[in-house]
N, C-alpha and C positions, 0 to 999 in steps of 0.2 A: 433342344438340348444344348445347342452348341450357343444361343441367345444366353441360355445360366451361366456356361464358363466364362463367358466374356464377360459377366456382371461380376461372377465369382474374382474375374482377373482383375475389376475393377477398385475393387470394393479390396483387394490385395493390396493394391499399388497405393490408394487411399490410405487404408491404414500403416502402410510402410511410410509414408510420406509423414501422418502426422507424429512417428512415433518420434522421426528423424527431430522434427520442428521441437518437441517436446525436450529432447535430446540437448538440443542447441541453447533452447531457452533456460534450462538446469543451468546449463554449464555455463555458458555468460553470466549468470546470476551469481557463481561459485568465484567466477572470477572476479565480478564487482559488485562485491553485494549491497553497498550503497548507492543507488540510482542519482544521475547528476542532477542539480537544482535545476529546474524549471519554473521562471518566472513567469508572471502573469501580470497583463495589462490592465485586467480586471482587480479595481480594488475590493479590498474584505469587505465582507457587510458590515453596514454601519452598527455599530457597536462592540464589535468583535475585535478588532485591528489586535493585531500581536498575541493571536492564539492560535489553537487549531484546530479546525473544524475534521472531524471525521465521519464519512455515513459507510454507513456496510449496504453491504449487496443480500443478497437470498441468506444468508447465513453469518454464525456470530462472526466478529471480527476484536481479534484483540490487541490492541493499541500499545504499545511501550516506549515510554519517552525516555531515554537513556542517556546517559554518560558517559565520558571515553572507559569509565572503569564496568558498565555495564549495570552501574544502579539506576532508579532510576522508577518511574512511576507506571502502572500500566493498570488499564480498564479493558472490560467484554463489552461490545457495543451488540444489542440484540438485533437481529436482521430487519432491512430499511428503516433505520433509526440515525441518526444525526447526533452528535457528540459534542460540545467545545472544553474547549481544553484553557485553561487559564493556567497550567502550568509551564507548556509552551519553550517559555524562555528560563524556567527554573521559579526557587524559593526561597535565592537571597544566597543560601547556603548548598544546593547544588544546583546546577546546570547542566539539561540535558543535550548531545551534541546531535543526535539520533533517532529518526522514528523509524518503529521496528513494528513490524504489521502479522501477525500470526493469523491463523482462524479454524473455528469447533471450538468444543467445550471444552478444550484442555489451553490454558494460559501459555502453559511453558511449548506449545508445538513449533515445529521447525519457523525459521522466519520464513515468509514467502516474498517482504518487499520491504528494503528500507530507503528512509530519506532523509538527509541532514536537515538540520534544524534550521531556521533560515537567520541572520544577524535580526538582533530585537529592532522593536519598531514595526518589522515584517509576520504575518504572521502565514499559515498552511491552509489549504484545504485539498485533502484527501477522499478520494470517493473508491469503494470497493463494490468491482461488477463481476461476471463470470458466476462460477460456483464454488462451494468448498472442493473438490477435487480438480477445479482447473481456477483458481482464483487471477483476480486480475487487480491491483489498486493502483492508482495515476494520483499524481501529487502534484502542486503548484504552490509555489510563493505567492503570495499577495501581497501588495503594496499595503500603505495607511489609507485607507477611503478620507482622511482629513486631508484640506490642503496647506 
């Protein structure tokens, strides 16, 4: 009996622990909701240079390449799927400043991850791991693979 409560006390402090974490991770995200650029040594794959590569995790992942004013193009990527994006750097007549990372069936759901756009020339690759209810996405600038 007394081997239970100590799991029981366990298994308490554990989950008081991650509510905290979970807690922390909202609210930094509240305070900066755009994640700072992260470059990479690794250049794009060759023929991509100046786009943006997106792949989702176990579920949909929906992509928004926006504007300062919030317009702006976005796609559902279907889970373990890979994306490129040739809008990227805009269409002449707008330019997005923004990537805005949603995920599930609904387009418009809360963001869970954004990242600037990188200066042209440069282009993204984005990969989404975790799950829909804890999602996770990591982002990196890419160099030109040309030299």
């Amino acid at each position: 009996m007394q081997l239970r409560t100590r799991r029981a006390g366990v298994i308490a402090v554990a989950a008081g622990a991650a509510v905290v974490a979970i807690g922390a991770t909202v609210m930094a995200t509240a305070a900066d909701p755009v994640a700072p650029e992260v470059t990479s040594a690794t250049p794009a794959e060759a023929g991509h240079e100046n786009e943006g590569k997106y792949t989702a995790g176990d579920y949909v992942l929906n992509v928004h390449e926006l504007n300062d004013d919030g317009e702006g193009m976005g796609t559902a990527i279907g889970p373990h799927t890979a994306y490129y994006s040739k809008t990227l750097h805009g269409t002449g007549t707008w330019t997005p400043t923004v990537v805005k990372f949603s995920v599930g069936g609904d387009s418009d759901a809360p963001t869970v991850f954004a990242y600037p756009v990188p200066k042209p020339g440069m282009g993204v690759d984005c990969v989404a791991s975790g799950t829909e209810a804890a999602p996770l996405v990591r982002c990196e600038t890419k160099v030109s693979s040309r030299p």
